[in-house]
N, C-alpha and C positions, 0 to 999 in steps of 0.2 A: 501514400505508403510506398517506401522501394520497395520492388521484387526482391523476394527472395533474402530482404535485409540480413533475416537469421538465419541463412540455410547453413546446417550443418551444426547448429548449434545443441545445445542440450540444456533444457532449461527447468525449473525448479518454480513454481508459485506456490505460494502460500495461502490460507483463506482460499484459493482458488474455484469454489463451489459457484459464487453468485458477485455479483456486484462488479466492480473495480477489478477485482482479483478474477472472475470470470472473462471480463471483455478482453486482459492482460493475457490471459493464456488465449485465447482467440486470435488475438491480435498475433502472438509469437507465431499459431501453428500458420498463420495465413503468408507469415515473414519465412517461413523453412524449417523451423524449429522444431526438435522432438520436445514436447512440454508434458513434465509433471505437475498435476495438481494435487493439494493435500488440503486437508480440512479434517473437521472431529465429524460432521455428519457427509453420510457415504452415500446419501442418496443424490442430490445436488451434485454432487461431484462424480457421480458416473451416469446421470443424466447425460451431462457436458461434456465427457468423453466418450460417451455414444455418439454425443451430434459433432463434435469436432476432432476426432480422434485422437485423443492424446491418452496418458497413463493417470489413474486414479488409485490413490493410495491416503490412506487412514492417517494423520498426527495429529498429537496435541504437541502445539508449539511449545508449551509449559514444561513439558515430560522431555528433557534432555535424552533419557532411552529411546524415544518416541524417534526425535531427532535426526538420531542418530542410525538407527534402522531407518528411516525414509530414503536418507542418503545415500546410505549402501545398496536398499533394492534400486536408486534412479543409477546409480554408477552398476550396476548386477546387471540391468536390463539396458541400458541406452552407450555403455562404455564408459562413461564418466560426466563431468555437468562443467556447461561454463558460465552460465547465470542462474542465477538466485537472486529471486523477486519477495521478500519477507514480506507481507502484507496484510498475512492474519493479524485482525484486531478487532477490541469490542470496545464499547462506551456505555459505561457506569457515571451519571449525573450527580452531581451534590456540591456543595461548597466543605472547605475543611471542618464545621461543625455540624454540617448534614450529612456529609459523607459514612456509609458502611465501612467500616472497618474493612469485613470481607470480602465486598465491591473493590476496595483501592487497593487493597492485594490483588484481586484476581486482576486487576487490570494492569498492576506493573508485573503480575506473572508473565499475561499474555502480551502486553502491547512493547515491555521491554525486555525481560526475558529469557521472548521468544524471539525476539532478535536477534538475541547474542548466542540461544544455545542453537539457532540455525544455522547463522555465519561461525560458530564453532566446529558443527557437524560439517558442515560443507568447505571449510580452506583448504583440510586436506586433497579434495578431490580438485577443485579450484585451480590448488596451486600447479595441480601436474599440465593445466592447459593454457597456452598461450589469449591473450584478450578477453581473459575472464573477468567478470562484473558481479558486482551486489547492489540489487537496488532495494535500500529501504523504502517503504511507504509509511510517511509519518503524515502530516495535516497540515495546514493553515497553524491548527491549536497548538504547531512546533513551534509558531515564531509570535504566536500573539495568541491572547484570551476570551473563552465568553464568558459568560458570568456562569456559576454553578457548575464548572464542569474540571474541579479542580484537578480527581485523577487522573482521565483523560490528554488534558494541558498537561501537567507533568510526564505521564508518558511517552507522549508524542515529542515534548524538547528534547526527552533524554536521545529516543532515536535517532534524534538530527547530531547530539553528542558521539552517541555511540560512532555514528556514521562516520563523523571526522576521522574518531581514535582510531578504524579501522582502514580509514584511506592513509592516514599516514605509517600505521604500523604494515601493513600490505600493499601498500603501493610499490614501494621496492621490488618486490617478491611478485609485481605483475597484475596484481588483481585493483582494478578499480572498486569503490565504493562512493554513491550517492544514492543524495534522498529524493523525496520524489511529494513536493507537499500539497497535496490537491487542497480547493475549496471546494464549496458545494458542488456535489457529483447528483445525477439524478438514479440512485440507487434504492433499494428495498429500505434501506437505516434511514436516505432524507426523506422517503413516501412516509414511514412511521412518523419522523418526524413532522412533519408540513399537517399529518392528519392531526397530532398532537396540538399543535397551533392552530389550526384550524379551528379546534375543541374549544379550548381556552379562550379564545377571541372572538367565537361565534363568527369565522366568517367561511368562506370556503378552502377546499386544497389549492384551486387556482390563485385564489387571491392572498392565502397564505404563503403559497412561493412566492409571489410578485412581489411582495412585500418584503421577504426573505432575503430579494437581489434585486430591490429596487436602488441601493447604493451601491453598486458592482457597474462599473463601466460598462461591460457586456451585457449588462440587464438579466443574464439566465443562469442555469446551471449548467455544469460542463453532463456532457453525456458521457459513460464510460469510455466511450471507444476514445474519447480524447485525451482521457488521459493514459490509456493504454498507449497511444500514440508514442505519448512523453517517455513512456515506461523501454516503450520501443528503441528509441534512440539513447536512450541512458544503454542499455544492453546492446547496441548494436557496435560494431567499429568506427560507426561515422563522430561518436562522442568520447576516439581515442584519447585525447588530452583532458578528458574531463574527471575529477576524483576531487572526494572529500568537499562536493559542491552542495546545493540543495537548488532542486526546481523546482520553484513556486508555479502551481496553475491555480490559478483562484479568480478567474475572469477578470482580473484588475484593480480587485480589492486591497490588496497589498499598499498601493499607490495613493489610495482615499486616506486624505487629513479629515480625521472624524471631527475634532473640530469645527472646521466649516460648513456639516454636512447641517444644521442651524439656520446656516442660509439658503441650500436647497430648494428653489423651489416645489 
């Protein structure tokens, strides 16, 4: 990690309580960063601003009011904001004839959105500061499928959409825009998951991960901090030239022709 990559910055995470959206604001205050995190539960989130000092404040990404008061108290308290890290999101499972109605709402509520009414809430303040950034967090499930997770998939492509429309409508006007499309993270969401498979399979958590990312080049899961990493250089000045891109981390999965994976030994 460079020193000090983000000093002087002022930064915005989203979901920022646990997971991904946690090690992302760790990762900023360790870079120089003033970091806001926001999330709907407040315990998680001023844990983590006790141990890493940063600013803890209440939204729901869904509630454009919401939004819009986070932004004004991060510009009230810190002077204004140069990154914004969108990140909150959830995963509602079903295919389009098992899917909940009110599941596939709540998840283009929050996973799209809340994209849009945060990058809505936040260009104002954005636009007044010179190498400002927005990093979406969408998925793997932005650029390809699993089976049953139709909302989800939808969701996550739209973000990698949104992202463009917004790198080229704001690019001008200074502000970059990229996504940020992790694979398997080893987070609270894939421990539920890996336990879930485990169940169903009768086998254990270890060997239900291995199993998980036994066709991934890298063989593992990424750990937060790495993709925080990624998050880190999408936001910093070293990825001047970069807008309306998408970074895939997904240990190398991207790259596997599932076809062949048949011959696999």
């Amino acid at each position: 990690m460079a020193a000090a990559r983000l000093n002087g910055k002022v930064a915005l995470v989203t979901g920022g309580g646990t997971g991904i959206g946690a090690a992302i604001a760790r990762r900023f205050v360790e870079s120089g960063a003033s970091v806001v995190i926001t999330g709907r539960r407040l315990e998680p989130l001023t844990q983590l601003s006790d141990e890493i000092g940063c600013t803890a404040l209440s939204c729901d990404v869904g509630d454009m009011d919401d939004c819009i008061a986070v932004i004004s108290e991060t510009v009230r308290l810190h002077g204004g904001l140069d990154i914004l890290v969108s990140n909150a999101g959830i995963l509602c499972e079903g295919s389009v004839t098992e899917q909940d109605l009110g599941e596939w709402q709540k998840t283009l509520d929050t996973n799209v959105s809340g994209v849009m009414h945060m990058a809505r809430a936040a260009l104002p303040a954005l636009l007044k500061r010179p190498s400002s950034a927005i990093i979406n967090i969408s998925s793997v499930s932005g650029i390809s499928s699993g089976t049953g997770m139709s909302s989800y998939v939808t969701s996550k492509t739209a973000v990698v959409g949104l992202t463009r429309s917004l790198a080229l409508d704001y690019g001008p006007k200074g502000v970059r825009v990229n996504a940020l499309c992790p694979g398997w993270v080893r987070t609270p969401m894939s421990d539920d998951e890996m336990m879930i498979l485990a169940i169903n399979k009768g086998i254990s958590v270890a060997e239900a991960t291995e199993a998980t990312t036994r066709h991934l080049p890298l063989r593992r899961m990424a750990e937060p901090d790495e993709i925080a990493s990624c998050a880190e250089f999408l936001g910093s000045d070293d990825s001047s030239f970069i807008t309306g891109s998408v970074l895939v981390a997904d240990g190398g999965g991207a790259a596997v022709d599932v076809g062949t994976l048949v011959f696999d030994s």
